[in-house]
MDTraj code that builds the backbone (N, CA, C; nanometers):
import mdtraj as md
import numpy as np

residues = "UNK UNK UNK UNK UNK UNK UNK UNK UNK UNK UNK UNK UNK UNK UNK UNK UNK UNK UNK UNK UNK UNK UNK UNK UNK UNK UNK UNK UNK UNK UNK UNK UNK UNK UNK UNK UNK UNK UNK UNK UNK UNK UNK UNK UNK UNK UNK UNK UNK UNK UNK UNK UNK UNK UNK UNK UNK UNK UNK UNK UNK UNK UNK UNK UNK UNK UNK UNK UNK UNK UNK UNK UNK UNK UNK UNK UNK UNK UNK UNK UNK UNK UNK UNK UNK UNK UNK UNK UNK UNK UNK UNK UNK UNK UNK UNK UNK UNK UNK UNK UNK UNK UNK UNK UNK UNK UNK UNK UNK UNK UNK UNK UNK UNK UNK UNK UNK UNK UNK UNK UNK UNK UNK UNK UNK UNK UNK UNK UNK UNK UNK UNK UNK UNK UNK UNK UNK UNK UNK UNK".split()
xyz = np.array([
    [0.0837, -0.1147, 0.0000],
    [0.0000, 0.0000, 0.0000],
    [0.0899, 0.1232, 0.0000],
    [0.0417, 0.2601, -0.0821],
    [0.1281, 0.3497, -0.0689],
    [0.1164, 0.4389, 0.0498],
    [0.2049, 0.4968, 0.0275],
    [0.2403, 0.5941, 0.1545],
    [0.1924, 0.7391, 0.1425],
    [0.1825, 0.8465, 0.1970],
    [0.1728, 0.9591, 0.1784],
    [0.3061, 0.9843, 0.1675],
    [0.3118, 1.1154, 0.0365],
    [0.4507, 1.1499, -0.0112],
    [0.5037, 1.2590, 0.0931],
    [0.4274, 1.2841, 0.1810],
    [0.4871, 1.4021, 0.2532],
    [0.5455, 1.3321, 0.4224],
    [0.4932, 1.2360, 0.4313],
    [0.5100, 1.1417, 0.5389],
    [0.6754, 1.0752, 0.5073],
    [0.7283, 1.1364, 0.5921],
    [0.9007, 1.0662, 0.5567],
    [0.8822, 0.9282, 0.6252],
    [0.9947, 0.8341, 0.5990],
    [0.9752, 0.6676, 0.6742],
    [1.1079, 0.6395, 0.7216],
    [1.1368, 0.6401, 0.8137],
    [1.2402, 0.6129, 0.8718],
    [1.2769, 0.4292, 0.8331],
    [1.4362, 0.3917, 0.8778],
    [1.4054, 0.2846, 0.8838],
    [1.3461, 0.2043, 0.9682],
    [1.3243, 0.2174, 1.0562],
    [1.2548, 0.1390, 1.1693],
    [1.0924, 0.1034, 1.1298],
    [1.0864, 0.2202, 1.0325],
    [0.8876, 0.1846, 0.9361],
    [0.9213, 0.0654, 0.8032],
    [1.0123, 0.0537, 0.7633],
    [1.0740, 0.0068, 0.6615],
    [1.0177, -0.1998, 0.6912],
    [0.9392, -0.2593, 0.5588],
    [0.8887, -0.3871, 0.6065],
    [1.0055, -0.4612, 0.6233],
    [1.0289, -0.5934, 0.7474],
    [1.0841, -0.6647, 0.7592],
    [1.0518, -0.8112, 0.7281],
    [1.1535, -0.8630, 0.6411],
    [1.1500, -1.0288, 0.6503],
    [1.1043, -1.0473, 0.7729],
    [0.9949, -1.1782, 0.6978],
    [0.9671, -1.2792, 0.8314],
    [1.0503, -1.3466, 0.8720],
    [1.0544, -1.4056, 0.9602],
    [1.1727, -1.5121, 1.0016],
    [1.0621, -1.6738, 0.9698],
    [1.1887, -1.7160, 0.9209],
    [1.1295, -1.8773, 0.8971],
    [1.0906, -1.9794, 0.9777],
    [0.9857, -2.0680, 0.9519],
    [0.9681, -2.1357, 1.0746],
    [1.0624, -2.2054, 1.1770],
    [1.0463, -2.2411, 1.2600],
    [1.1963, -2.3633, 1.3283],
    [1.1296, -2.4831, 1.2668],
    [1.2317, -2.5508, 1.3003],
    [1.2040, -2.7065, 1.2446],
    [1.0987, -2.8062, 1.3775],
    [1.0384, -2.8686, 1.3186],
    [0.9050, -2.9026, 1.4036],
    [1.0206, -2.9993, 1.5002],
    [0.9387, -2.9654, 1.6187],
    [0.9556, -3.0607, 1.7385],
    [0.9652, -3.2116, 1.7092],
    [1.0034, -3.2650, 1.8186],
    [1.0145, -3.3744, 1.7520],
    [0.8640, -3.5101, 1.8340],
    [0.8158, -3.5974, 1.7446],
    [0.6976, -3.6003, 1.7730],
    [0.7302, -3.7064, 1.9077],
    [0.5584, -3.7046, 1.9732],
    [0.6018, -3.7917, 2.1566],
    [0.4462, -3.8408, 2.1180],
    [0.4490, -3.9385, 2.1714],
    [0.2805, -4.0088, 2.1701],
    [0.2179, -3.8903, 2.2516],
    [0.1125, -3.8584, 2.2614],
    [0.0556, -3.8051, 2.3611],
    [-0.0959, -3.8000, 2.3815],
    [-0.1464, -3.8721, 2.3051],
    [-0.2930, -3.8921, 2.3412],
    [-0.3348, -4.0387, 2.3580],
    [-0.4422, -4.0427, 2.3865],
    [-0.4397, -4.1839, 2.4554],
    [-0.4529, -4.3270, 2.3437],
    [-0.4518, -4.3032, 2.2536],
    [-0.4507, -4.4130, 2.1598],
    [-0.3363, -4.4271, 2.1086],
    [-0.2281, -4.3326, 2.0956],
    [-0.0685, -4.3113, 2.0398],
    [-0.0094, -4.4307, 2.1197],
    [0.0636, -4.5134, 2.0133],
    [0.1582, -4.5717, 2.0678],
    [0.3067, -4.5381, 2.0623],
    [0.3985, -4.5978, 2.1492],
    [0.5099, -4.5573, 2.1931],
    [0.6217, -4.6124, 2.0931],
    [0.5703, -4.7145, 2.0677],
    [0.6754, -4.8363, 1.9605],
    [0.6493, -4.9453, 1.9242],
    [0.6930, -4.9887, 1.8527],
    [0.6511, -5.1140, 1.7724],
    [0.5998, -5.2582, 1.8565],
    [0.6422, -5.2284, 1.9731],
    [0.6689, -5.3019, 2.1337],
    [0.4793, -5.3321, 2.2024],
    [0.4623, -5.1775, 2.1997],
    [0.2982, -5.1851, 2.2098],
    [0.1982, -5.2260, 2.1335],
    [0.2299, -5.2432, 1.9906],
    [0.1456, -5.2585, 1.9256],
    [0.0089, -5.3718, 1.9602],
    [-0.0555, -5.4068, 1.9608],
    [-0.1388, -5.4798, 2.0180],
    [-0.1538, -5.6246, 1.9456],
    [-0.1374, -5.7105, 2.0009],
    [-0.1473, -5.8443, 1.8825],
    [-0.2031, -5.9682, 1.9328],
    [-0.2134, -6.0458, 1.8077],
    [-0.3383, -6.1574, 1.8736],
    [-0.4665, -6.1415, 1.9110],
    [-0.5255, -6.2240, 1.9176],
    [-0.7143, -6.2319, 1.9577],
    [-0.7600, -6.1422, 1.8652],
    [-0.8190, -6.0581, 1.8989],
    [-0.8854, -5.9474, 1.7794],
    [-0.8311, -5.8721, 1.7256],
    [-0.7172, -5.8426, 1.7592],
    [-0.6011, -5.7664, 1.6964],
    [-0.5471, -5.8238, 1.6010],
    [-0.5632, -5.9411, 1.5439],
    [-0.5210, -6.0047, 1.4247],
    [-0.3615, -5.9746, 1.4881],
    [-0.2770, -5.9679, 1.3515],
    [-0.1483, -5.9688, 1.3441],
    [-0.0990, -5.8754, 1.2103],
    [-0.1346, -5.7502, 1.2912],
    [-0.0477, -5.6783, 1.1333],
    [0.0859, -5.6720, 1.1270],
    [0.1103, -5.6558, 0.9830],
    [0.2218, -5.6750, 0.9271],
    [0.2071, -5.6158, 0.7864],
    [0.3456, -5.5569, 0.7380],
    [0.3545, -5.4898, 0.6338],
    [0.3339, -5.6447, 0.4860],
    [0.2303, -5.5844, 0.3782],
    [0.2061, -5.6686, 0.2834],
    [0.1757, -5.8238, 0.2797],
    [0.0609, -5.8266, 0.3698],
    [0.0007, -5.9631, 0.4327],
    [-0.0126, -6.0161, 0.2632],
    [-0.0369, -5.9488, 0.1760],
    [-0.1190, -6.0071, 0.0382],
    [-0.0357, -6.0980, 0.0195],
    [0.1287, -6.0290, -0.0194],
    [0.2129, -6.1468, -0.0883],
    [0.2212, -6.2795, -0.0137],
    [0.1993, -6.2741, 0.0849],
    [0.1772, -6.4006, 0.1545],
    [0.0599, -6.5031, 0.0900],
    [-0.0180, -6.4418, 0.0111],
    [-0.1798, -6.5330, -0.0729],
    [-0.0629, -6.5770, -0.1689],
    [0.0117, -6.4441, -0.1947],
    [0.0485, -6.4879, -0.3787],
    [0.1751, -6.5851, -0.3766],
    [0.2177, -6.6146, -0.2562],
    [0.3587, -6.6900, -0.2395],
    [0.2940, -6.8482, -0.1923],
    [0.1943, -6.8692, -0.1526],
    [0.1463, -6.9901, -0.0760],
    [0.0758, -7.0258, -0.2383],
    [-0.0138, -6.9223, -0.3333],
    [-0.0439, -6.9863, -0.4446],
    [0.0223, -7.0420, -0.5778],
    [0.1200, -7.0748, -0.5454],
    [0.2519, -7.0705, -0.6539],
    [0.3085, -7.1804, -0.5868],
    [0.2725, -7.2152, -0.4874],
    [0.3784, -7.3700, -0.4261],
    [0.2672, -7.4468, -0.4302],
    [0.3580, -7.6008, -0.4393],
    [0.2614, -7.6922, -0.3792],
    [0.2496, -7.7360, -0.2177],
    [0.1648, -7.7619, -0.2078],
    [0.1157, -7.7969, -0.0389],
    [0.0648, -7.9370, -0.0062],
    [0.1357, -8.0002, 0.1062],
    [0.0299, -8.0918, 0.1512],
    [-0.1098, -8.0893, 0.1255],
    [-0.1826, -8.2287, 0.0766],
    [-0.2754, -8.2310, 0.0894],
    [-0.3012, -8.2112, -0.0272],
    [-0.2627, -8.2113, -0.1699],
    [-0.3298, -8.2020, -0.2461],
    [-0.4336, -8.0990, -0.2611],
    [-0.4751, -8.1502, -0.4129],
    [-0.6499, -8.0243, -0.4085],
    [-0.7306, -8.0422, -0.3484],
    [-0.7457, -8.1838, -0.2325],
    [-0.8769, -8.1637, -0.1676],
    [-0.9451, -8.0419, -0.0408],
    [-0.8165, -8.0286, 0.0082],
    [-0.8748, -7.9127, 0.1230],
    [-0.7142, -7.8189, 0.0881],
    [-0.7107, -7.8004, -0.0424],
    [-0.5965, -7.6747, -0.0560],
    [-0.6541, -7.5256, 0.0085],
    [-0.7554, -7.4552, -0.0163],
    [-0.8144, -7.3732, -0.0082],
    [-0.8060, -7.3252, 0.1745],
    [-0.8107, -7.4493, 0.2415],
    [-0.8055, -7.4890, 0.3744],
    [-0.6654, -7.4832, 0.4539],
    [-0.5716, -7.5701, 0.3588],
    [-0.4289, -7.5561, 0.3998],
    [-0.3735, -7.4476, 0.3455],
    [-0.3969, -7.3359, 0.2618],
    [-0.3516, -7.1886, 0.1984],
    [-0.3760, -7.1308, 0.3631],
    [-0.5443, -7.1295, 0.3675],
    [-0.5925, -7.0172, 0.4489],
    [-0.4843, -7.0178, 0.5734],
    [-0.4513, -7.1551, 0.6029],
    [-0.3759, -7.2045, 0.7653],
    [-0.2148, -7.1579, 0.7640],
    [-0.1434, -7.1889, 0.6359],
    [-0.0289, -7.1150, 0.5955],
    [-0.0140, -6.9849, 0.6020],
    [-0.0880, -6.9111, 0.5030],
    [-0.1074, -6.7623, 0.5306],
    [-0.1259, -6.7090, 0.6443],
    [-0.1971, -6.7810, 0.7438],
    [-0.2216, -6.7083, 0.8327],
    [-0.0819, -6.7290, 0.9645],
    [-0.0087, -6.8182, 0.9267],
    [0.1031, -6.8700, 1.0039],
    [0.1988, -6.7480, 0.9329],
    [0.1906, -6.7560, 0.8488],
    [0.3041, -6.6486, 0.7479],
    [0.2483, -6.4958, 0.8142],
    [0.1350, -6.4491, 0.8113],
    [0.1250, -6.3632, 0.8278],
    [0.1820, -6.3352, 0.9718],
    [0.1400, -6.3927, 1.0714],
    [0.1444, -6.4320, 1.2328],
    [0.2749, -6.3893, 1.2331],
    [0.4040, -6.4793, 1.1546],
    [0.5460, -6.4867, 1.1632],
    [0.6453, -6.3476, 1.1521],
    [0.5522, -6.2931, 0.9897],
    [0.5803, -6.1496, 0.9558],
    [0.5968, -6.0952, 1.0556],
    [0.4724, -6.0460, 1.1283],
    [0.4086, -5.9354, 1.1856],
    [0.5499, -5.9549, 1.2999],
    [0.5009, -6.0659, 1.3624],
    [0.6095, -6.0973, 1.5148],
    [0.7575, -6.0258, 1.4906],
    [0.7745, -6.0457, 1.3695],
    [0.9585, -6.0453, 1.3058],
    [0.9259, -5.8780, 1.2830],
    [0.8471, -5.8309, 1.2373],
    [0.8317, -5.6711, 1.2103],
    [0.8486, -5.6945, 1.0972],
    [0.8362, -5.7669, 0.9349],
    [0.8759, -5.7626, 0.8310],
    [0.7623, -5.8019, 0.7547],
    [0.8014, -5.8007, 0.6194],
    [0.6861, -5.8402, 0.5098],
    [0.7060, -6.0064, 0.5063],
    [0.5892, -6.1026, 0.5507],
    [0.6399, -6.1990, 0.4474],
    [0.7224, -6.2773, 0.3288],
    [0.8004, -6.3590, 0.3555],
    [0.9152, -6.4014, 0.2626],
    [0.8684, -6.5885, 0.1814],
    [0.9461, -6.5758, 0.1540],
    [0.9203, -6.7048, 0.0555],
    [0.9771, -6.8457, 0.1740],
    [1.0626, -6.8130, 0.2042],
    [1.1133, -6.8874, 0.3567],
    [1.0020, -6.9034, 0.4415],
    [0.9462, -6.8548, 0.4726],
    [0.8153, -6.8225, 0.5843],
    [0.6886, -6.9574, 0.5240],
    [0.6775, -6.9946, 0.4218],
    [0.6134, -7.1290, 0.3456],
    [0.6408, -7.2213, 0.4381],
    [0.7963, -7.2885, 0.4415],
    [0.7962, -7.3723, 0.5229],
    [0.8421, -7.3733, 0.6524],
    [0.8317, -7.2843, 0.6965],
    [0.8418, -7.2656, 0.8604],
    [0.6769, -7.2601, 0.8744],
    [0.6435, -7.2196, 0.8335],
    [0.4729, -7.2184, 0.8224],
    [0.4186, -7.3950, 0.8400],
    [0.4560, -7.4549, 0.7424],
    [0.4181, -7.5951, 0.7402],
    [0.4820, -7.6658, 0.8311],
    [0.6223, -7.6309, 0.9030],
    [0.6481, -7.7409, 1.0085],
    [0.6148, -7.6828, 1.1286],
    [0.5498, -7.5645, 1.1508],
    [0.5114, -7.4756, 1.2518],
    [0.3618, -7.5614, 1.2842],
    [0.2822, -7.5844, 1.1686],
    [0.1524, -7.6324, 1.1569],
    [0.1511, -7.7934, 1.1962],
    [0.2522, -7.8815, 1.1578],
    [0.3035, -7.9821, 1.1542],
    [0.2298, -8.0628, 1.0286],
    [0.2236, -7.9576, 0.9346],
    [0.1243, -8.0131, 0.7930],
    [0.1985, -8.1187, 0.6868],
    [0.1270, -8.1965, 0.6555],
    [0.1751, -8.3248, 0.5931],
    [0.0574, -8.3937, 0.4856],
    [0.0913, -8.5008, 0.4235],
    [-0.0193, -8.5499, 0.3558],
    [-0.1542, -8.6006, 0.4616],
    [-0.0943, -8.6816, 0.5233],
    [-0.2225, -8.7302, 0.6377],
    [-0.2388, -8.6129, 0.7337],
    [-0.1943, -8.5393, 0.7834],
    [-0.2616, -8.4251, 0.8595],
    [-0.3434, -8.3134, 0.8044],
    [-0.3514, -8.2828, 0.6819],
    [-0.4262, -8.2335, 0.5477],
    [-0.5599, -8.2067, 0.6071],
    [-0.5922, -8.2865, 0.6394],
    [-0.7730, -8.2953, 0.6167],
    [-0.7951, -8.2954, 0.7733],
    [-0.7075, -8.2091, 0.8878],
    [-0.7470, -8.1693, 0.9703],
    [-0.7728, -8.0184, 0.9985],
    [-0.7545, -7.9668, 0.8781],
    [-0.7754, -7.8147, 0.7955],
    [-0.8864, -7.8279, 0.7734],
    [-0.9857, -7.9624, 0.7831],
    [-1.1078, -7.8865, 0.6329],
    [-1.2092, -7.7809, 0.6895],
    [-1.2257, -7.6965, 0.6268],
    [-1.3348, -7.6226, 0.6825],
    [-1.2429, -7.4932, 0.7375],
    [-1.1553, -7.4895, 0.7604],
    [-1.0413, -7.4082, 0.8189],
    [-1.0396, -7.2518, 0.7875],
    [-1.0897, -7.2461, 0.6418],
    [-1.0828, -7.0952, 0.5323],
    [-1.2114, -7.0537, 0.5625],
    [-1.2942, -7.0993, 0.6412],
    [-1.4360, -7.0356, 0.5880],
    [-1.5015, -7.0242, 0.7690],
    [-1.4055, -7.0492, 0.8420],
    [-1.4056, -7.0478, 1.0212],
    [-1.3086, -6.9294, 1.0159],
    [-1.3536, -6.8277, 1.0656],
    [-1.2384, -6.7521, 1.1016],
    [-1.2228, -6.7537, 1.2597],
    [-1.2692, -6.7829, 1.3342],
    [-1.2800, -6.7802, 1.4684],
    [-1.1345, -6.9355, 1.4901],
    [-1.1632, -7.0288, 1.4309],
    [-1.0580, -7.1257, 1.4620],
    [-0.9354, -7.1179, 1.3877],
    [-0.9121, -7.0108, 1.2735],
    [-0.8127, -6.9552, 1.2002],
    [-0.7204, -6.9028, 1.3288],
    [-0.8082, -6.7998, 1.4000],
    [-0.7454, -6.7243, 1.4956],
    [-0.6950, -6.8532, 1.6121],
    [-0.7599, -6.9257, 1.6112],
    [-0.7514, -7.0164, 1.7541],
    [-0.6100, -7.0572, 1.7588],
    [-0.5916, -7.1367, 1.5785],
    [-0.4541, -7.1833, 1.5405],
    [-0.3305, -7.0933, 1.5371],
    [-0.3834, -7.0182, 1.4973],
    [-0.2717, -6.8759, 1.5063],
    [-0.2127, -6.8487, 1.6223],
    [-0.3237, -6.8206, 1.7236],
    [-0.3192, -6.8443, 1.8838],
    [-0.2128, -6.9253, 1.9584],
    [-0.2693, -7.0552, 1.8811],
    [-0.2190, -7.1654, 1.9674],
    [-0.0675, -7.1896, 1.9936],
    [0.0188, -7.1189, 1.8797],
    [0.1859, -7.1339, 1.8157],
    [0.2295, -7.0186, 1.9082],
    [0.2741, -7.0566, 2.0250],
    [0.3929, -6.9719, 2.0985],
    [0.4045, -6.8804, 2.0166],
    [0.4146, -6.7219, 2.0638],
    [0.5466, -6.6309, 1.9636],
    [0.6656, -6.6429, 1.9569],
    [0.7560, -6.6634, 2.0662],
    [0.8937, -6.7197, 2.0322],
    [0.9181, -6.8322, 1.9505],
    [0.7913, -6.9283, 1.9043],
    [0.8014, -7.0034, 1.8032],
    [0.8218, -6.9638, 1.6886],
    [0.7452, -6.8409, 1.6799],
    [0.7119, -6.7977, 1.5325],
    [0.8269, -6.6758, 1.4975],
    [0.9455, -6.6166, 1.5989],
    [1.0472, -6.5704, 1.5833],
    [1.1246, -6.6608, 1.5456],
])
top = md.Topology()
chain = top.add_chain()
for i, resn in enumerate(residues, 1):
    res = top.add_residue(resn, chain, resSeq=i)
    for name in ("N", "CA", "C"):
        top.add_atom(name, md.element.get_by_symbol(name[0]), res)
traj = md.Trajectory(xyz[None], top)
C-alpha cells in the first residue's frame, strides 16, 4: 500500500522479513490411543497380526505346492497364510518365501494331517484359535 509522499519513513517503518519457521519438534505419543513403539502394538485375539504386505503371503502360498493335495488346498492356503502372516508381523517384516515352510512345520502339515484343515478358510474364529495356539517365540 502506498504511503503519503509528505510522510518521511524512517528505517525502523521500513517492512521486515519474516523469520522462517523452526524445524518441528520432535513427535512424543501423547494422546491416549498413540503408541510408543513397535513393542505396544497390540497383537493376537482381535487384533489379528499386522504386518507390512500380508497379500504377498496369498500370492507366495499360491505358486507352491502344499500338503494335501487339491482336496482341502483352499483350507491348507488359508492355515499357511495365516502362520506367514502371524510370523511377519512378530519379526516386524513383510512376508518371505522362507516363511512357506516354517509355516508348514510350525503347523506340523503333511499329507495325512491335510484334512485336519477342512473347513479351516471359511471359520475364522478357529483360524485365529490356530494362530493363537503357536507360541510367539516359536514364530520368531
Amino acid at each position: 500500500m502506498g504511503h503519503e509522499p509528505n510522510i518521511r519513513l524512517g528505517f525502523e517503518d521500513l517492512p521486515r522479513p519474516s523469520p522462517k519457521p523452526a524445524a518441528p519438534g520432535r513427535w512424543a505419543p501423547e494422546r491416549p490411543g498413540d503408541l510408543g513403539g513397535p513393542e505396544e502394538v497390540p497383537w493376537g485375539g482381535a487384533f489379528g497380526t499386522p504386518a507390512p504386505d500380508i497379500g504377498f503371503a496369498i500370492r507366495i502360498v499360491k505358486r507352491r505346492d502344499l500338503p494335501g493335495g487339491n482336496t482341502h488346498r483352499a483350507d491348507v492356503e488359508a492355515a499357511v497364510v495365516a502362520v506367514m502372516a502371524a510370523r511377519a508381523s512378530t519379526i516386524g517384516r513383510a512376508p518371505t518365501v522362507g516363511d512357506v515352510d516354517v509355516a508348514i512345520e510350525l503347523l506340523g502339515l503333511s499329507e495325512e494331517t491335510a484334512h485336519e484343515f477342512a473347513g479351516i478358510a471359511h471359520d475364522h474364529g478357529r483360524l485365529r484359535a490356530l494362530v493363537a495356539a503357536i507360541p510367539r517365540d516359536r514364530l520368531a
